[in-house]
N, C-alpha and C positions, 0 to 999 in steps of 0.2 A: 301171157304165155300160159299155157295148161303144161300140168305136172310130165304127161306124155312127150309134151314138144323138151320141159327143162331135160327129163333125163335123157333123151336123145341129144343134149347138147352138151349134158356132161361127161356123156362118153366120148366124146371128141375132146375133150380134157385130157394132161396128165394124172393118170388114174393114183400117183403117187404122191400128189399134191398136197398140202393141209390145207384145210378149209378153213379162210376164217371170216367171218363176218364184222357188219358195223353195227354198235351199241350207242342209242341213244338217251344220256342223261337229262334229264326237264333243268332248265336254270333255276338257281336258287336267288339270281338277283340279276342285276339289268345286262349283266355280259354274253348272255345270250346262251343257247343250249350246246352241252359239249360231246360228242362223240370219238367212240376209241374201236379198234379193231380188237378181236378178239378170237380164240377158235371157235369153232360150229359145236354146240353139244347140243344134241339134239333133245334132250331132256330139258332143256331149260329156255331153249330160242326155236319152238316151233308152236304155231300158235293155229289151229282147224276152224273154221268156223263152215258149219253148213246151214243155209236159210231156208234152206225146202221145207216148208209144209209149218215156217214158223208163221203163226196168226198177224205179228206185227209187220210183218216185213210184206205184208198184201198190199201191189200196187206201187210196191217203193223202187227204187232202181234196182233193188239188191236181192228182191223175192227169187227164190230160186239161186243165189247165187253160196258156190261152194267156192272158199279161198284158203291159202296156204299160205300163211306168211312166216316170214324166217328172218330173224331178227332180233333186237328188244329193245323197246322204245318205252321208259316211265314218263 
């Protein structure tokens, strides 16, 4: 989904909603990884990456590719 299609789908939302998202913890031993809900703060769980015109990323699935992620996963 591109950013144009999510906010056309958030405005079919209750626009009074809180937003919260899922946080992923890395396990520290064999029980495996733990996640929690959390609100959306946009200072802390939103993550840009753009590839365009990066020298490594030539040839790779990902040359050219702009992503958005929203979340936080250690």
């Amino acid at each position: 989904m591109i950013v144009e299609d999510f906010i056309k789908w958030l405005q079919t939302q209750d626009q009074s909603a809180t937003v919260e998202i899922l946080v992923g913890e890395r396990a520290r031993s064999y029980e495996g990884d733990n996640y929690f809900k959390t609100d959306f703060d946009p200072e802390k769980h939103v993550d840009y990456t753009d590839m365009r015109g990066n020298k490594f990323a030539i040839g790779k699935p990902y040359e050219n590719a702009r992503t958005l992620f929203l979340g936080e996963a250690e």
